[in-house]
PDB file of the backbone (N, CA, C, O) and the ligand in Angstrom, with CONECT records:
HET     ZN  A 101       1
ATOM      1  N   UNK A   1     118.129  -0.670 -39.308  1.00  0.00           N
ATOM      2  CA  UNK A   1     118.194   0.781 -39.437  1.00  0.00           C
ATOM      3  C   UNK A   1     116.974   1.447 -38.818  1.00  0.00           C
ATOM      4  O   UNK A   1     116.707   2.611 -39.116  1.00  0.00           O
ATOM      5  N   UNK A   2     116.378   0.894 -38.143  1.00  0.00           N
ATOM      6  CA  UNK A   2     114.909   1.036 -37.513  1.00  0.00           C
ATOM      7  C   UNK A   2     115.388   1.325 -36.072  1.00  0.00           C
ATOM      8  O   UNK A   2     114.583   0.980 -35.206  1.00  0.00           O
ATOM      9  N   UNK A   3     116.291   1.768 -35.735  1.00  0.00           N
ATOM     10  CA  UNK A   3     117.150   2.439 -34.344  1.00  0.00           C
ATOM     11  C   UNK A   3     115.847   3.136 -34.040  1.00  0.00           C
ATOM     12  O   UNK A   3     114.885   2.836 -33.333  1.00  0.00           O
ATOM     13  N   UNK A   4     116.147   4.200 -34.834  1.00  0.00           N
ATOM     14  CA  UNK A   4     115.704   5.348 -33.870  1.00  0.00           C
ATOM     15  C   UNK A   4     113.751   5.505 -33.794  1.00  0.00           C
ATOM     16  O   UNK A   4     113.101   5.884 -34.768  1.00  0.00           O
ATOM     17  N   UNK A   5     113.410   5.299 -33.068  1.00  0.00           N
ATOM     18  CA  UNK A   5     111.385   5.582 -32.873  1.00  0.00           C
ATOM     19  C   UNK A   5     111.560   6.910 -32.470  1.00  0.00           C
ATOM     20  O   UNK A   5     112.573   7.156 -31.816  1.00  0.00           O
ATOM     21  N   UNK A   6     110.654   7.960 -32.768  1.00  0.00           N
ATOM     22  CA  UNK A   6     110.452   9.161 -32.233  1.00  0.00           C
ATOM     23  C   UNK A   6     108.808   8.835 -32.195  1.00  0.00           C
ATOM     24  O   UNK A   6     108.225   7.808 -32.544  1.00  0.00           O
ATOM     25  N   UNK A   7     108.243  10.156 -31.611  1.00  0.00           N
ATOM     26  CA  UNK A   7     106.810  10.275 -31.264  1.00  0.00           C
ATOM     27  C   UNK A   7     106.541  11.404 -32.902  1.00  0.00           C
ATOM     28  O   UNK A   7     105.559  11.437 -33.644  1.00  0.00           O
ATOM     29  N   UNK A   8     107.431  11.940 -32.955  1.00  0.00           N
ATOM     30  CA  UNK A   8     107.351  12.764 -34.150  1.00  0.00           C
ATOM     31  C   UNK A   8     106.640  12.270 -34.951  1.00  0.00           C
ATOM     32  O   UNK A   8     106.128  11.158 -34.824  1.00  0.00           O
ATOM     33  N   UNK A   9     106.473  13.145 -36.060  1.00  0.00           N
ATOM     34  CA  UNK A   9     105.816  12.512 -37.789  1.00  0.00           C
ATOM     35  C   UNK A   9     107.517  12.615 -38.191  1.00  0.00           C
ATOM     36  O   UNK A   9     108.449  13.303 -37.774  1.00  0.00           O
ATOM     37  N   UNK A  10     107.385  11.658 -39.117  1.00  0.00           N
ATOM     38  CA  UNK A  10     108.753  11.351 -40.783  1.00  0.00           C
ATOM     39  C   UNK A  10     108.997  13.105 -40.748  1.00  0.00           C
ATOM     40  O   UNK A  10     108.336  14.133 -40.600  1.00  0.00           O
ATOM     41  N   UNK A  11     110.257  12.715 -40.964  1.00  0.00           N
ATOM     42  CA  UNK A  11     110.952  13.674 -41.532  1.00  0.00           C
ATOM     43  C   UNK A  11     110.198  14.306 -42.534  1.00  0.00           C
ATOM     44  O   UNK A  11     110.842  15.172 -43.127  1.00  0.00           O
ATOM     45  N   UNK A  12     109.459  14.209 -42.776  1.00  0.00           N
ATOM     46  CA  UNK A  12     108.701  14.649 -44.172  1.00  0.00           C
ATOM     47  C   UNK A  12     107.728  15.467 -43.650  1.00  0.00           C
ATOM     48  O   UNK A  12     107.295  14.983 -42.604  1.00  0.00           O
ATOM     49  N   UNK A  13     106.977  16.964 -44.077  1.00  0.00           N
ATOM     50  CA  UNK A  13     106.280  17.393 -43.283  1.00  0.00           C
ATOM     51  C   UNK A  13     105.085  17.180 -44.075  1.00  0.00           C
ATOM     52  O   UNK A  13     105.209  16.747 -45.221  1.00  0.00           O
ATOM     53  N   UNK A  14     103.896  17.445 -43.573  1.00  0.00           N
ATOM     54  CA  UNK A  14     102.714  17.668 -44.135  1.00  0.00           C
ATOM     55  C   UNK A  14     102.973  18.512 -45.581  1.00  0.00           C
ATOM     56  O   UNK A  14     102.525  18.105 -46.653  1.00  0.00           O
ATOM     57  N   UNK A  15     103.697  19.642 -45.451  1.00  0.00           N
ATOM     58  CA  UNK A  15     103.551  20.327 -46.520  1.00  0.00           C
ATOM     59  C   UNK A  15     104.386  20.007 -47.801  1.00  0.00           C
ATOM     60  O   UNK A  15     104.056  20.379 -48.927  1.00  0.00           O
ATOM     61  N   UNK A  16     105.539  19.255 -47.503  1.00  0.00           N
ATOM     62  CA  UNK A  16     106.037  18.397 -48.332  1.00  0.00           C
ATOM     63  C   UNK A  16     105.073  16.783 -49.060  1.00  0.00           C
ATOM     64  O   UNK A  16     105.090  16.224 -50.157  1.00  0.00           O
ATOM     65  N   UNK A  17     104.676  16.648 -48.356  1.00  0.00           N
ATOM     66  CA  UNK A  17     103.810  15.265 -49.051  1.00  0.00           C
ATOM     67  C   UNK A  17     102.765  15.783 -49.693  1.00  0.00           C
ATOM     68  O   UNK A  17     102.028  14.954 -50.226  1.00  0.00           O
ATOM     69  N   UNK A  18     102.455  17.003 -49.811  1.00  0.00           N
ATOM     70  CA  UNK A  18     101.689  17.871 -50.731  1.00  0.00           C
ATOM     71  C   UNK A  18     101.912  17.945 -51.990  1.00  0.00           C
ATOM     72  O   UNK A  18     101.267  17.868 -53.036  1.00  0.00           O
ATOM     73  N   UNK A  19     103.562  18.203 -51.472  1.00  0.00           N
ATOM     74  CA  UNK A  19     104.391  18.684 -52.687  1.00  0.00           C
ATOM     75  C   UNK A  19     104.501  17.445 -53.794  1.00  0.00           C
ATOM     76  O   UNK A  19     104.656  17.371 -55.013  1.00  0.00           O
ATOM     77  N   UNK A  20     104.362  16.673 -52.877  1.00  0.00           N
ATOM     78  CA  UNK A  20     104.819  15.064 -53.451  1.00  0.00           C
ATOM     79  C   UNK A  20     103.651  13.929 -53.952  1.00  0.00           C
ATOM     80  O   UNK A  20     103.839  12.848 -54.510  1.00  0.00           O
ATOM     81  N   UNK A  21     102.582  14.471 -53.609  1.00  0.00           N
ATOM     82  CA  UNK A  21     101.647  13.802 -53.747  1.00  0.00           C
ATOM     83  C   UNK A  21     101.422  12.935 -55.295  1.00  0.00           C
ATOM     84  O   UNK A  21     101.255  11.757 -55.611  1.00  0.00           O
ATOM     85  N   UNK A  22     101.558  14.658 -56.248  1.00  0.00           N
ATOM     86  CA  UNK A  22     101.549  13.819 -57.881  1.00  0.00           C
ATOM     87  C   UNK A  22     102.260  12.769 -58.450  1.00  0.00           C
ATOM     88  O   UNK A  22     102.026  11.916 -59.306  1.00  0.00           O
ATOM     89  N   UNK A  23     103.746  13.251 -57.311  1.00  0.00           N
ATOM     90  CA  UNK A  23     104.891  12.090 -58.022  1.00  0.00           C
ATOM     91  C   UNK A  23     104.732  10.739 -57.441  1.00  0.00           C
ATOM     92  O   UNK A  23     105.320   9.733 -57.836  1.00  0.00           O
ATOM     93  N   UNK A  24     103.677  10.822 -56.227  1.00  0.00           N
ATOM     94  CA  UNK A  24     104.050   9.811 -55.542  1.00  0.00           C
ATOM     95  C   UNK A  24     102.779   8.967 -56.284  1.00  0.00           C
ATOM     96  O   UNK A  24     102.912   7.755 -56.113  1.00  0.00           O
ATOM     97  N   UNK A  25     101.464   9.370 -57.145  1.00  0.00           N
ATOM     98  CA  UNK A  25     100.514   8.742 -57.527  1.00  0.00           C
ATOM     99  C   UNK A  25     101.187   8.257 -59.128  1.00  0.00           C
ATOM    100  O   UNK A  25     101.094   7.158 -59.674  1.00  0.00           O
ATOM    101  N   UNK A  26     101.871   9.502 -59.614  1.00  0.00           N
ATOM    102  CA  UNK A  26     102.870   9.261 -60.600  1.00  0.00           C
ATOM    103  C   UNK A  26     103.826   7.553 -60.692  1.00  0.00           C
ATOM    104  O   UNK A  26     104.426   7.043 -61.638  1.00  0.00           O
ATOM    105  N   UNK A  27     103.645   7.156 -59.529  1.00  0.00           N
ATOM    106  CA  UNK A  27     105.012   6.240 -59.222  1.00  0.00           C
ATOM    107  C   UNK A  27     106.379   6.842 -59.299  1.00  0.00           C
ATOM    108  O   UNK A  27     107.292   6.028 -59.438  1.00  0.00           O
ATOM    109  N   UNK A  28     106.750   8.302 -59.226  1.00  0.00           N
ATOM    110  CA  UNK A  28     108.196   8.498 -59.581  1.00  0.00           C
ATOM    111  C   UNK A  28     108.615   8.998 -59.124  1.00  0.00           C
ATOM    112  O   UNK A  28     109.254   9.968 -59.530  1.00  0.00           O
ATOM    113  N   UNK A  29     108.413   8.337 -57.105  1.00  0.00           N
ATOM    114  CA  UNK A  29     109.171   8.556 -56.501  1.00  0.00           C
ATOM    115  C   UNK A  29     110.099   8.033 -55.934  1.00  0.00           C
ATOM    116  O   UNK A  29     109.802   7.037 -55.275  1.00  0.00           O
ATOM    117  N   UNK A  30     111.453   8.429 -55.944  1.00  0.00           N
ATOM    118  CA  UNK A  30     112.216   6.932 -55.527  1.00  0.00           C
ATOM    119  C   UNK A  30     112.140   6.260 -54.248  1.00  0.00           C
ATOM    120  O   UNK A  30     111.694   6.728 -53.201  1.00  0.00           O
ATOM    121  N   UNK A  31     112.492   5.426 -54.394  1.00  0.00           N
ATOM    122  CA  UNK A  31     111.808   4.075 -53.195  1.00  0.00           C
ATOM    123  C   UNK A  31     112.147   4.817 -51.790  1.00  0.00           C
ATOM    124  O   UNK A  31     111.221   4.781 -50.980  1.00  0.00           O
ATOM    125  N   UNK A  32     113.643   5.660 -51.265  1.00  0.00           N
ATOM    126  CA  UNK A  32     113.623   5.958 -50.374  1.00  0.00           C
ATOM    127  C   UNK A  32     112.622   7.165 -49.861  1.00  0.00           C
ATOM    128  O   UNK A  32     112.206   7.187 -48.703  1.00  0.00           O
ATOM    129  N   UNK A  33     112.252   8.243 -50.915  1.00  0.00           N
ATOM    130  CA  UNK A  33     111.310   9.246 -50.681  1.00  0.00           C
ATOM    131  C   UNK A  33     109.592   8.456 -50.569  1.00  0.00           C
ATOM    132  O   UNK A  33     108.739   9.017 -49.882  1.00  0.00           O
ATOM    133  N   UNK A  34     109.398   7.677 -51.013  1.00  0.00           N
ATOM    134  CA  UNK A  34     108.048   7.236 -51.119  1.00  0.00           C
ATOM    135  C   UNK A  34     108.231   6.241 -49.946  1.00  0.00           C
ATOM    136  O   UNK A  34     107.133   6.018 -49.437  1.00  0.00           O
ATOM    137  N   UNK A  35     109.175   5.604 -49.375  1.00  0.00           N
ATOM    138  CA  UNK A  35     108.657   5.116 -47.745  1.00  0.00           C
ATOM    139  C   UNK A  35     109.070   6.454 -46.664  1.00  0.00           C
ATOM    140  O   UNK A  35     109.377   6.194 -45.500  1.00  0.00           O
ATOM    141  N   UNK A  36     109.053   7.345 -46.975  1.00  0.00           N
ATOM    142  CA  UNK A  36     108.938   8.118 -45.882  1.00  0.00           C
ATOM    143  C   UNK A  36     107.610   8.889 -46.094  1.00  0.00           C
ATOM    144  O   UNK A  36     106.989   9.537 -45.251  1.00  0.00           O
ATOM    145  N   UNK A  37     107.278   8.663 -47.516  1.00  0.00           N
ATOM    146  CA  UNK A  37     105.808   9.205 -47.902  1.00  0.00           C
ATOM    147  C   UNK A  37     104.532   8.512 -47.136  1.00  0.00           C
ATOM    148  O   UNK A  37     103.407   8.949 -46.890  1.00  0.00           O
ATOM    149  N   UNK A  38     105.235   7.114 -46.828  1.00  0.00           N
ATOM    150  CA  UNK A  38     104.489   6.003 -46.957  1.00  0.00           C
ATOM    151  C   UNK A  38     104.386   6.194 -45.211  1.00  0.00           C
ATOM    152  O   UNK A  38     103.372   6.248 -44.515  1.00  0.00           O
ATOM    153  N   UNK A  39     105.461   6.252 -44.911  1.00  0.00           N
ATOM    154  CA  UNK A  39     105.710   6.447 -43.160  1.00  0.00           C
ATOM    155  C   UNK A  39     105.297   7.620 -42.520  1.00  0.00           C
ATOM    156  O   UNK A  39     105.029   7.801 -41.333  1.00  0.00           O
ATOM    157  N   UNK A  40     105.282   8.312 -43.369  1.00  0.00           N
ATOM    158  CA  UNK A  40     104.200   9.570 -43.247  1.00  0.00           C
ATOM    159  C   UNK A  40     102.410   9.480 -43.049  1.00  0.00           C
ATOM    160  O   UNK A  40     101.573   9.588 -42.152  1.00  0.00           O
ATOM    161  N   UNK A  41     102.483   9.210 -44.526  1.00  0.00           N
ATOM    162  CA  UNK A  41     100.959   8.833 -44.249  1.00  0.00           C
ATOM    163  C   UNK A  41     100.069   7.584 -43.005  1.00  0.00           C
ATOM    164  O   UNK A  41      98.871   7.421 -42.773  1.00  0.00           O
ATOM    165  N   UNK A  42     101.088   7.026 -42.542  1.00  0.00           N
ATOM    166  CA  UNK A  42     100.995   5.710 -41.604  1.00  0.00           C
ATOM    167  C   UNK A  42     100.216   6.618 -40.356  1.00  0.00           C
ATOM    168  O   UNK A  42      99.164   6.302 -39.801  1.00  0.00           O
ATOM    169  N   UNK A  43     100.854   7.543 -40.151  1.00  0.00           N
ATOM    170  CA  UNK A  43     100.723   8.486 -38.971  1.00  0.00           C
ATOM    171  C   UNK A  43     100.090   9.615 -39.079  1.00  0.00           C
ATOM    172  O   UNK A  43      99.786  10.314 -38.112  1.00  0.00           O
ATOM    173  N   UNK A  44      99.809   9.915 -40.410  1.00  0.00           N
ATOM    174  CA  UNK A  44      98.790  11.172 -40.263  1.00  0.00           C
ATOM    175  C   UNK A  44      97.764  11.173 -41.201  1.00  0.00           C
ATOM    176  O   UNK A  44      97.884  11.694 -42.309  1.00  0.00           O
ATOM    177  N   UNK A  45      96.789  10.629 -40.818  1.00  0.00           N
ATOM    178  CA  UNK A  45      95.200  10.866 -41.464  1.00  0.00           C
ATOM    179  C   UNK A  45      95.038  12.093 -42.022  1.00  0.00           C
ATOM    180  O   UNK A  45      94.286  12.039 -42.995  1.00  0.00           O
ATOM    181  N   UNK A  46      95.333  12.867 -41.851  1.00  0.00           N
ATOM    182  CA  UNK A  46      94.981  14.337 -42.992  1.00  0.00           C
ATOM    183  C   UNK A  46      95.561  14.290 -43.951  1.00  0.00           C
ATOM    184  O   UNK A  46      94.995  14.819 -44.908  1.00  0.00           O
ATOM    185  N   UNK A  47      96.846  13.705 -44.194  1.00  0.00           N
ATOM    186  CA  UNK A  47      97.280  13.611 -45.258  1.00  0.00           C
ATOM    187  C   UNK A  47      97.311  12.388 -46.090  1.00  0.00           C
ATOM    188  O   UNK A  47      98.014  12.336 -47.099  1.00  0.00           O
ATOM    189  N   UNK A  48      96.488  11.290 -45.653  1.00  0.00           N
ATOM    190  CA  UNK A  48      95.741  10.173 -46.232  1.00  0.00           C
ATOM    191  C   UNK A  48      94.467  10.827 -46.772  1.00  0.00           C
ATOM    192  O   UNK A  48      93.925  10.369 -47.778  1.00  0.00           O
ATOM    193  N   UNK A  49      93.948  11.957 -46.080  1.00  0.00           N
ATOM    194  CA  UNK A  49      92.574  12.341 -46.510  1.00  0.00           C
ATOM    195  C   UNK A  49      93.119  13.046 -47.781  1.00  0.00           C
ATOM    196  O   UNK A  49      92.680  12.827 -48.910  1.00  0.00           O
ATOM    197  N   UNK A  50      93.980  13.796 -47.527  1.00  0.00           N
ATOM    198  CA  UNK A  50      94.070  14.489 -49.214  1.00  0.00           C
ATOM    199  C   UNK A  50      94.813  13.730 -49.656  1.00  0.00           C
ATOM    200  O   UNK A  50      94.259  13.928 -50.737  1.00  0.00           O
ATOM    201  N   UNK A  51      95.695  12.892 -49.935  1.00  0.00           N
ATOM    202  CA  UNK A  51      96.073  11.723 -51.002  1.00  0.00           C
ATOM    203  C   UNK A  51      94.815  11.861 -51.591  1.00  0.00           C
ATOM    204  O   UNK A  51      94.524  12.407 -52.656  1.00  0.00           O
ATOM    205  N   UNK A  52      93.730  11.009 -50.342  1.00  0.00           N
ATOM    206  CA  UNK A  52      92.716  10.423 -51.526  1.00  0.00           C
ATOM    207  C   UNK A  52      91.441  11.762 -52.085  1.00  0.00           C
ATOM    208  O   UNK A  52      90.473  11.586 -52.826  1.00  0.00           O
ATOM    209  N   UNK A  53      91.847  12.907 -51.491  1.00  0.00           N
ATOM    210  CA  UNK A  53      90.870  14.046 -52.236  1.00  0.00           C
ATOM    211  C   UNK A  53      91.546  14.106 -53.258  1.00  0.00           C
ATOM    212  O   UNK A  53      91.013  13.964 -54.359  1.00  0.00           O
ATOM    213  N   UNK A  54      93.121  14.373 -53.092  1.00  0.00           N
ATOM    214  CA  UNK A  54      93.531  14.212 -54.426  1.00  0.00           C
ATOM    215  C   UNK A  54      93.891  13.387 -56.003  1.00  0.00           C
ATOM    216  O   UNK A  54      94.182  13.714 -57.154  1.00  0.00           O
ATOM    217  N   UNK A  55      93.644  12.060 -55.158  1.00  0.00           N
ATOM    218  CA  UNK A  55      93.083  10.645 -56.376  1.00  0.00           C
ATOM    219  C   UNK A  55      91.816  11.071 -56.474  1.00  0.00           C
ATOM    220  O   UNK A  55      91.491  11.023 -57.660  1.00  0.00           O
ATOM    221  N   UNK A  56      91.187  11.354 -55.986  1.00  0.00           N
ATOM    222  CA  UNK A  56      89.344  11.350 -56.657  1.00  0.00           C
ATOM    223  C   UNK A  56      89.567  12.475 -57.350  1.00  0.00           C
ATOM    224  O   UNK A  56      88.725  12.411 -58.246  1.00  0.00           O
ATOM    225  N   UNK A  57      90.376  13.794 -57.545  1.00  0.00           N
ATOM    226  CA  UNK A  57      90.216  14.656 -58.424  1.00  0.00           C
ATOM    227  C   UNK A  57      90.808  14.485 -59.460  1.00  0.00           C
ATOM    228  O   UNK A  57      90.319  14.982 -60.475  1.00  0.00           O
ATOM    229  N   UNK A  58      92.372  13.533 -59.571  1.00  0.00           N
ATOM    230  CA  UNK A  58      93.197  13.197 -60.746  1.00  0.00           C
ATOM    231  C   UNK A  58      92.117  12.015 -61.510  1.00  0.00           C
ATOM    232  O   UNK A  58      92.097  11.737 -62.709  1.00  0.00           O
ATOM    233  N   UNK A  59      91.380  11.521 -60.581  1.00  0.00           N
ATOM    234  CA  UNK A  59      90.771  10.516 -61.489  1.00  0.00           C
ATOM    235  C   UNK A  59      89.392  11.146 -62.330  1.00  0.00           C
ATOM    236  O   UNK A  59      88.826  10.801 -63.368  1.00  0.00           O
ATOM    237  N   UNK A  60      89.181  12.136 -61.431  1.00  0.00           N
ATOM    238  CA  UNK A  60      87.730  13.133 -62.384  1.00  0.00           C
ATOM    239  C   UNK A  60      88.101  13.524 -63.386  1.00  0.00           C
ATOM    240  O   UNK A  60      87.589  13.392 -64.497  1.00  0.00           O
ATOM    241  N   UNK A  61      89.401  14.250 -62.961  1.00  0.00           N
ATOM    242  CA  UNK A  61      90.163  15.415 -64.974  1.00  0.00           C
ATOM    243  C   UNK A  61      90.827  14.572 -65.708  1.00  0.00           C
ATOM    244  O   UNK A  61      91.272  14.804 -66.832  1.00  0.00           O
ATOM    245  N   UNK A  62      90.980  12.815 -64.638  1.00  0.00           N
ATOM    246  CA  UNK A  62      91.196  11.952 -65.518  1.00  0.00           C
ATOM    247  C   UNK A  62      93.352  12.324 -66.069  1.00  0.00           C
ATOM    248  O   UNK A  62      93.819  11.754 -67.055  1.00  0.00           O
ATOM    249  N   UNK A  63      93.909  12.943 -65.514  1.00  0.00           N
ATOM    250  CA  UNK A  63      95.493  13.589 -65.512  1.00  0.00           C
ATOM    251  C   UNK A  63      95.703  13.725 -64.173  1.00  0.00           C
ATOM    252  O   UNK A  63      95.214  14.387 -63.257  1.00  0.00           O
ATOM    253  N   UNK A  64      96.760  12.735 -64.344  1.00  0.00           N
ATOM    254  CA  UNK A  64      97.425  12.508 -62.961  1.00  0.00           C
ATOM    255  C   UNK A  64      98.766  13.662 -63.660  1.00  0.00           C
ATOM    256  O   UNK A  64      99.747  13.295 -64.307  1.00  0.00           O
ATOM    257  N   UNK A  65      98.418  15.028 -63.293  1.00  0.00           N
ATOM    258  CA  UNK A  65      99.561  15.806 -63.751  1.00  0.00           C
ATOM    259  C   UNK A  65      98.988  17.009 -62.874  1.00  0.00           C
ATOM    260  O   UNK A  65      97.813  17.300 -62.652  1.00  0.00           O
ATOM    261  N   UNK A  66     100.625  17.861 -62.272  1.00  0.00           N
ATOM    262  CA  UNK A  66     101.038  18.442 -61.261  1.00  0.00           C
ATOM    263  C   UNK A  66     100.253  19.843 -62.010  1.00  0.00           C
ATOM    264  O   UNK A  66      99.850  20.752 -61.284  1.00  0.00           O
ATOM    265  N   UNK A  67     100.149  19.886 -62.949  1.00  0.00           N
ATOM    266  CA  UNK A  67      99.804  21.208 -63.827  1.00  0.00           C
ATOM    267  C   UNK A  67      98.318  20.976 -63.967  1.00  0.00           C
ATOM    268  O   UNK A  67      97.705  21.906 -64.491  1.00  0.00           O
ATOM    269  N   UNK A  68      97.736  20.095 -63.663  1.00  0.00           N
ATOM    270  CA  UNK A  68      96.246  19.524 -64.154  1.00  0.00           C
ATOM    271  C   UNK A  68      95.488  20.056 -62.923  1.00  0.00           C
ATOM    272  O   UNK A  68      94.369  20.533 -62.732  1.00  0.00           O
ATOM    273  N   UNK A  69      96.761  19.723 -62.034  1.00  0.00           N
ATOM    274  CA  UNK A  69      95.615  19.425 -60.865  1.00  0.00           C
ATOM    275  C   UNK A  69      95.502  20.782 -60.313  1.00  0.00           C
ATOM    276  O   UNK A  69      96.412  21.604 -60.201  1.00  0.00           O
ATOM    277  N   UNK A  70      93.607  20.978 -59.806  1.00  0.00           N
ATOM    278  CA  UNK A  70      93.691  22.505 -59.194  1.00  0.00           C
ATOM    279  C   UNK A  70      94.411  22.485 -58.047  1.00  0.00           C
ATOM    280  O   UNK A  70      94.378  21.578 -57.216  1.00  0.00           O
ATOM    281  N   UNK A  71      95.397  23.984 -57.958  1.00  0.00           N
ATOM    282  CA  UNK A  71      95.664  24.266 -57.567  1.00  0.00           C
ATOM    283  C   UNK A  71      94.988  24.600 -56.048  1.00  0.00           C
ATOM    284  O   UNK A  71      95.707  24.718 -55.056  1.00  0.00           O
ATOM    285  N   UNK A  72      93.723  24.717 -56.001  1.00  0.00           N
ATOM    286  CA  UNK A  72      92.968  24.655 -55.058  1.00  0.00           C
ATOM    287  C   UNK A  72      92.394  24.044 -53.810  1.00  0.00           C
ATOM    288  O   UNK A  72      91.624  24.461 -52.946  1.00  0.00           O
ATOM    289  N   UNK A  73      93.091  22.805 -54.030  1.00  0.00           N
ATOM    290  CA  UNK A  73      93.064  21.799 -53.598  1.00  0.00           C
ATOM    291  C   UNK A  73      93.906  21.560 -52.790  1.00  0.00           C
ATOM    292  O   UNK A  73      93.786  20.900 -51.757  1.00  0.00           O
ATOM    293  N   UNK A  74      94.740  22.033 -53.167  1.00  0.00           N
ATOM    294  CA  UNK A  74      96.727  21.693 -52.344  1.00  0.00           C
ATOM    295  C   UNK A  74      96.518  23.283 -51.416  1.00  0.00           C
ATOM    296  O   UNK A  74      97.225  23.354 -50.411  1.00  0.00           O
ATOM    297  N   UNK A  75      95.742  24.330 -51.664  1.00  0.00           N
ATOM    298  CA  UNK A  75      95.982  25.554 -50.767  1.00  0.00           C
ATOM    299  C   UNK A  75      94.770  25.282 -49.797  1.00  0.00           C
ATOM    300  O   UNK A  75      94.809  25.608 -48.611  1.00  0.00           O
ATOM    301  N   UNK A  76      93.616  24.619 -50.427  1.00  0.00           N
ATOM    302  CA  UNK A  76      92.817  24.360 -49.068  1.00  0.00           C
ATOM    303  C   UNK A  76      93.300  23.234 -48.163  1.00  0.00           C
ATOM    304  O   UNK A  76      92.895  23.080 -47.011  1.00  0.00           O
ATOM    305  N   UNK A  77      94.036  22.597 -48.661  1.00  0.00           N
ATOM    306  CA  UNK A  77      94.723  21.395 -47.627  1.00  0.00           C
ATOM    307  C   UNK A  77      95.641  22.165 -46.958  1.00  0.00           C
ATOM    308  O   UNK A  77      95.257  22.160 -45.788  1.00  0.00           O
ATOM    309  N   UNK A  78      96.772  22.910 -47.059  1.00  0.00           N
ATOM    310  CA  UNK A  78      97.636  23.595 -46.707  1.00  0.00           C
ATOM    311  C   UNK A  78      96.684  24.705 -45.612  1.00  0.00           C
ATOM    312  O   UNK A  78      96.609  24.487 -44.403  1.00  0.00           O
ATOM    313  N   UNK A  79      96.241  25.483 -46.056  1.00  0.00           N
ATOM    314  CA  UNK A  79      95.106  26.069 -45.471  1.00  0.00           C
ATOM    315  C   UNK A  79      94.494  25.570 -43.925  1.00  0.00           C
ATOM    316  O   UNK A  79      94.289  26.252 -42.921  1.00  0.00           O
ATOM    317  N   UNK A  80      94.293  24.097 -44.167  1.00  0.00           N
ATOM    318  CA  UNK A  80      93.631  23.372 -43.448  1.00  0.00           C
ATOM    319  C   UNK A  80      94.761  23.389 -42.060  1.00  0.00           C
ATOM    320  O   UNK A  80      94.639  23.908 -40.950  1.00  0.00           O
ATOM    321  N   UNK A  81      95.616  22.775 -42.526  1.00  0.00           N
ATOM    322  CA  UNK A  81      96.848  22.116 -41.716  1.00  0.00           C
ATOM    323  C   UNK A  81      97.236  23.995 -40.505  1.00  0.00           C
ATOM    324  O   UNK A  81      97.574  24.269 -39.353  1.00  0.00           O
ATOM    325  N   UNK A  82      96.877  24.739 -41.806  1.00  0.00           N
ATOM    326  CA  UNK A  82      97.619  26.068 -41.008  1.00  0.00           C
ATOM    327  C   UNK A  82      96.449  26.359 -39.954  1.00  0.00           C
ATOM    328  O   UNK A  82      97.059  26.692 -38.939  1.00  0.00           O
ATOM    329  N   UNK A  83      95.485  26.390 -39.761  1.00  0.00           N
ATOM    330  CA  UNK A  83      94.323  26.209 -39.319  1.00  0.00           C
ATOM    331  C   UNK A  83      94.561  25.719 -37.856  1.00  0.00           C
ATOM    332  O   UNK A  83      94.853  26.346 -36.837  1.00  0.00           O
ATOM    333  N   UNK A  84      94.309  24.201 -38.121  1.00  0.00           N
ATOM    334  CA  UNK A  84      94.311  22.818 -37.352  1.00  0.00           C
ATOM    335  C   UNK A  84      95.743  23.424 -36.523  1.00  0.00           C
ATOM    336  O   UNK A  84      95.268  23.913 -35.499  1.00  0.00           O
ATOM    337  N   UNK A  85      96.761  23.558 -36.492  1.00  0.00           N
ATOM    338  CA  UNK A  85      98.088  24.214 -35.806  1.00  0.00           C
ATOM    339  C   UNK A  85      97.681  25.451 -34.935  1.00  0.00           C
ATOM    340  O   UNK A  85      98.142  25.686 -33.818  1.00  0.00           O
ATOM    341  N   UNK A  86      96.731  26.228 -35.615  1.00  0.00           N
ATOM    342  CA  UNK A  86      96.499  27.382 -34.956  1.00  0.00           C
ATOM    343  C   UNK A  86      95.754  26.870 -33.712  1.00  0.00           C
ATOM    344  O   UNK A  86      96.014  27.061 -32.524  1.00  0.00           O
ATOM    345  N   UNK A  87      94.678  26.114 -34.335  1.00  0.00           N
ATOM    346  CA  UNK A  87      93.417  25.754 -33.298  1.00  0.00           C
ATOM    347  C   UNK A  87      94.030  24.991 -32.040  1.00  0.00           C
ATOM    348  O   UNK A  87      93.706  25.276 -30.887  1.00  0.00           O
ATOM    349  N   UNK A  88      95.260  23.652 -32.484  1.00  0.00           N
ATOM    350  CA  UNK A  88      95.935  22.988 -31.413  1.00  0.00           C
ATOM    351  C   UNK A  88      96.236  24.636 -29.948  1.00  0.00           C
ATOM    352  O   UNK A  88      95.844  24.844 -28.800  1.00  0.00           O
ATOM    353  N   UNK A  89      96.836  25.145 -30.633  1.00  0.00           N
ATOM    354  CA  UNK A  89      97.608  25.496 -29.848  1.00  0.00           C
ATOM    355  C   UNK A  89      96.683  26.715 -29.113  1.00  0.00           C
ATOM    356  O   UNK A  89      97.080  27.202 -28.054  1.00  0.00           O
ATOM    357  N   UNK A  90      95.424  27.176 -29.745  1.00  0.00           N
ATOM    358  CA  UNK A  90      94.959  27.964 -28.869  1.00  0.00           C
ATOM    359  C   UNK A  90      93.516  26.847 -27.345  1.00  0.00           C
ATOM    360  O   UNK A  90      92.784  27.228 -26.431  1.00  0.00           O
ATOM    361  N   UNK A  91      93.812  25.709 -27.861  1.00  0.00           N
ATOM    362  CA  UNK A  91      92.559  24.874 -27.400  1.00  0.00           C
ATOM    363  C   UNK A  91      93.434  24.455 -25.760  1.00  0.00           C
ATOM    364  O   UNK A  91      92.865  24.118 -24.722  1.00  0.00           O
ATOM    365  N   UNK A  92      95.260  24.648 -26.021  1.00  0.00           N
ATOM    366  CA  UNK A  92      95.974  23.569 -25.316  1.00  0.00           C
ATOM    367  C   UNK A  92      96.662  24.667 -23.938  1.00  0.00           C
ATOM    368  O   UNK A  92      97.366  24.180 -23.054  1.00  0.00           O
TER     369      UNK A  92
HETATM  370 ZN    ZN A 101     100.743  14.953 -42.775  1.00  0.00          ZN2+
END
């Protein structure tokens, strides 16, 4: 089932593995959403970087919970990404 290679990222966007991040540290994501999480992160280092900004903060408040975690964190990453898109495209 490994047909198709694109140059793309996973079906999954940056701003979705955001979304997904808690469930995916949670373990409760199901196996097909967490290898595209997984196939995601394979290919994009920014969102390996906030995985793990966001394990070092679930592990500080010590609650791996979607309500725990600042909110602040997920809008400066988001933030970031909107940024980094802008900058591509005015540099190119
Ligand atoms: Zn990403």
């Amino acid at each position: 089932m490994a047909a198709r290679k694109t140059n793309r990222l996973s079906p999954k966007t940056c701003k979705q593995i955001a979304d997904l991040v808690s469930d995916y540290l949670n373990g409760t994501l199901s196996s097909r959403v967490k290898r595209d999480f997984d196939t995601h992160l394979s290919r994009c280092p920014d969102c390996v970087a906030f995985l793990n900004t966001y394990r070092e903060t679930v592990t500080a408040t010590n609650a791996i919970r979607a309500e725990a975690m600042p909110g602040a964190v997920r809008r400066n990453f988001l933030a970031f990404l909107h940024k980094r898109a802008r900058g591509k495209r005015a540099s190119t």
